[in-house]
ZAMARGU-4260 file (C-alpha; in steps of 0.2 Angstrom, whole numbers, plus 5000, padded with zeros to 4 digits):
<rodrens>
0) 5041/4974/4944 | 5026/4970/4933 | 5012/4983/4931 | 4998/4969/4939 | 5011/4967/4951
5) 5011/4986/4959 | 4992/4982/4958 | 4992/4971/4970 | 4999/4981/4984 | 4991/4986/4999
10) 4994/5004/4995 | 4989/5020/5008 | 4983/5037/5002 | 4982/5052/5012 | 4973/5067/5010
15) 4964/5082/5020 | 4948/5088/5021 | 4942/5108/5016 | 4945/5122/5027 | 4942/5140/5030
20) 4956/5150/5036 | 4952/5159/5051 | 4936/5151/5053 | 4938/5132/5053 | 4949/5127/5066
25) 4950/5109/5063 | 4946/5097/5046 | 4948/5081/5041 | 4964/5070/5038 | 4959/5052/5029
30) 4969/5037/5025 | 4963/5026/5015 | 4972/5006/5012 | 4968/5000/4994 | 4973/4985/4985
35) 4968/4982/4968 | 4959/4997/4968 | 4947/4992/4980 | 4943/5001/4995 | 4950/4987/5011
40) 4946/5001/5027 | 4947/5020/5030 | 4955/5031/5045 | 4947/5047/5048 | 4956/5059/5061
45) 4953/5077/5064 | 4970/5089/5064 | 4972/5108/5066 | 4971/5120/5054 | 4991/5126/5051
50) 4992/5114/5069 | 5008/5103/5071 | 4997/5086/5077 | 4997/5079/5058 | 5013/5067/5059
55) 5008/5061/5076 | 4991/5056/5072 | 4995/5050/5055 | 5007/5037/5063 | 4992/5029/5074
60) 4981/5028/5060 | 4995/5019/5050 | 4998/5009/5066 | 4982/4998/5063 | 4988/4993/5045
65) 4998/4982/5036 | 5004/4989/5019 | 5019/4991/5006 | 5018/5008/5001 | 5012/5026/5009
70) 5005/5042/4998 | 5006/5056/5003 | 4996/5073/4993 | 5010/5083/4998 | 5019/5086/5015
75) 5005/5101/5019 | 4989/5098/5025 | 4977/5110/5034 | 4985/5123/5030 | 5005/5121/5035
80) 5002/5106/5045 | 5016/5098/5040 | 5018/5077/5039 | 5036/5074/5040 | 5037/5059/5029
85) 5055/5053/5036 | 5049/5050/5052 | 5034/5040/5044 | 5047/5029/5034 | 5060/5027/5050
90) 5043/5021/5059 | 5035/5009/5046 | 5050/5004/5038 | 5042/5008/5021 | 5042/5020/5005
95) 5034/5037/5006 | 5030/5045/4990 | 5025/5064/4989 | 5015/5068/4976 | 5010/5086/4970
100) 5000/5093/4956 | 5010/5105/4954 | 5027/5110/4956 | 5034/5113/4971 | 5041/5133/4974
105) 5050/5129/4991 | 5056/5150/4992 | 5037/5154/4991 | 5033/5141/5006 | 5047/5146/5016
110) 5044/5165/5013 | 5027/5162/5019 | 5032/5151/5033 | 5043/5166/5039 | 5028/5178/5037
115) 5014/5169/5048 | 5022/5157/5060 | 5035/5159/5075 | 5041/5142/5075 | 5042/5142/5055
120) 5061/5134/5056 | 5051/5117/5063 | 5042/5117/5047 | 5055/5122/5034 | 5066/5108/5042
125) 5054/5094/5038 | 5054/5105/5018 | 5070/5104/5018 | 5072/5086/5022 | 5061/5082/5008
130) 5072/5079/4992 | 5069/5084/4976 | 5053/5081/4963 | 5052/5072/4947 | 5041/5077/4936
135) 5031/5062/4928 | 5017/5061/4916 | 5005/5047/4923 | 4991/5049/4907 | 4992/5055/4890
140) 4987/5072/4886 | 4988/5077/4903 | 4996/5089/4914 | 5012/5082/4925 | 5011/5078/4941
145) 5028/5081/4953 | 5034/5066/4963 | 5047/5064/4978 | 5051/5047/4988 | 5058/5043/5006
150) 5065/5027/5007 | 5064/5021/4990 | 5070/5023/4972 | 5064/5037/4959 | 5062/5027/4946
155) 5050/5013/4953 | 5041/5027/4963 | 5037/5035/4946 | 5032/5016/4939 | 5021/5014/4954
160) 5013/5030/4951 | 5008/5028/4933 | 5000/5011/4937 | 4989/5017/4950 | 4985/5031/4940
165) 4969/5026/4932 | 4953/5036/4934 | 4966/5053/4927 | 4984/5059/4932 | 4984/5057/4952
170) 4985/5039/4958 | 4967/5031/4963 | 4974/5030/4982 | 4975/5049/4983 | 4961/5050/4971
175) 4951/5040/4984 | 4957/5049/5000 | 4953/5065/4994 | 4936/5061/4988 | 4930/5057/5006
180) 4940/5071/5012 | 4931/5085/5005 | 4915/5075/5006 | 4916/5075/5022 | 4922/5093/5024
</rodrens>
């Protein structure tokens, strides 16, 4: 697939809002569709902090779209609010790509899961389900960015990822989504 082709998708970022531990109880979860870089609608919904609501309400944002392709800023959001990003590709029928900015240490998540939460084998199992990252560079210069993909292949994920990736090294959906997010947090 053409660069100008991947432009043209109707693309889906997700991103949470800021939060203080032990004070905020809730933040922000936004989704935002683009296509062409341009912004087509925005889905704001509240989720709890280290809360187990974010898949679910994920899904019913994602239910009022049409789109080709969902982004995710990681499974972990508010905290260890965890997306589980195969049951949002057995539900849309579509690729979910993980990206991170840094590389994943799954002993240091699941050593901390263990530490603060009694049903932390609920969260590890969506971690463990996850496969693993590939570390691409997306602009030159710059740091690499980890990407993983549910219900696609590597290779165009990491093709997908460096021709959305035009204002720096995270694609402009998560870009997008995360500037809203922490401006409205």
């Amino acid at each position: 697939m053409k660069q100008n082709a991947f432009q043209s998708m109707l693309v889906v970022g997700v991103e949470d809002g800021s939060f203080q531990k032990g004070i905020t109880q809730k933040t922000v979860l936004v989704a935002v569709l683009l296509k062409r870089q341009i912004l087509e609608d925005v889905r704001i919904t509240d989720i709890l902090v280290d809360g187990l609501d974010a898949t679910k309400k994920l899904i019913k944002i994602l239910d009022k779209w049409t789109f080709n392709v969902i982004f995710l800023a990681g499974i972990s959001f508010a905290g260890f609010n965890v997306v589980d990003p195969e049951k949002i590709h057995r539900r849309f029928k579509k690729p979910v790509i993980v990206v991170t900015r840094t590389k994943p240490n799954n002993m240091a998540v699941k050593r901390a899961l263990c530490r603060h939460f009694k049903d932390w084998e609920t969260r590890w199992d969506t971690f463990k389900k996850l496969g693993p990252f590939h570390e691409t560079i997306t602009s030159f210069g710059k740091q690499p960015i980890y990407v993983a993909i549910i219900g696609g292949n590597i290779r165009w994920a990491c093709k997908l990822v460096r021709a959305l990736s035009i204002c720096g090294r995270i694609p402009e959906p998560l870009r997008v989504a995360r500037l809203i997010a922490r401006g409205l947090s």
